[in-house]
N, C-alpha and C positions, 0 to 999 in steps of 0.2 A: 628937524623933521626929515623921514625918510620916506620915501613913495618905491614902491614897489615897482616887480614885472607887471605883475596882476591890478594894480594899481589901489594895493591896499595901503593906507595911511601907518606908519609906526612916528614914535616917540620917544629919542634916545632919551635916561633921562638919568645912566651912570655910565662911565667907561674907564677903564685901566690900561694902561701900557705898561710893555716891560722893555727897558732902552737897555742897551752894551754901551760899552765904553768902545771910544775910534780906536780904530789899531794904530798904534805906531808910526808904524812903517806903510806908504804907499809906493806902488812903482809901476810902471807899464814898461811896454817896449813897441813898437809903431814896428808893424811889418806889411812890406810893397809887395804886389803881384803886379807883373808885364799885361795878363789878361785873367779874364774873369773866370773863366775854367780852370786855372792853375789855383785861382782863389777857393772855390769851391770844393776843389780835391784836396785841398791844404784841412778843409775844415772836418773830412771825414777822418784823421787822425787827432784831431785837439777843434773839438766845439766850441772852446773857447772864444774862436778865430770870428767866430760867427759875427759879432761885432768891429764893423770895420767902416771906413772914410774912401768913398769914391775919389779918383785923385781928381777928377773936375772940381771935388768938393773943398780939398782939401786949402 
């Protein structure tokens, strides 16, 4: 059962998926910044970076 914004009632009562196969191959690489604005100017050339581990946290 699904409830709405609006608080209208639906009733799923088919659904399909379409799944891929895992890739292969996984890999990262962990990279450190000294401070948080080196981090930050790091991520306006690769977004990727966006994703990242405070080192308290780490």
């Amino acid at each position: 059962m699904v409830i709405g914004s609006e608080g209208i009632l639906g009733v799923i009562t088919e659904a399909w998926m379409r799944l891929q196969e895992r890739p292969n191959f996984r890999a990262s690489c962990p990279v450190f910044f000294n401070d948080y604005d080196k981090a930050l100017k790091a991520t306006r050339y690769n977004p990727n970076l966006l994703y990242f581990l405070p080192i308290a946290d780490a």
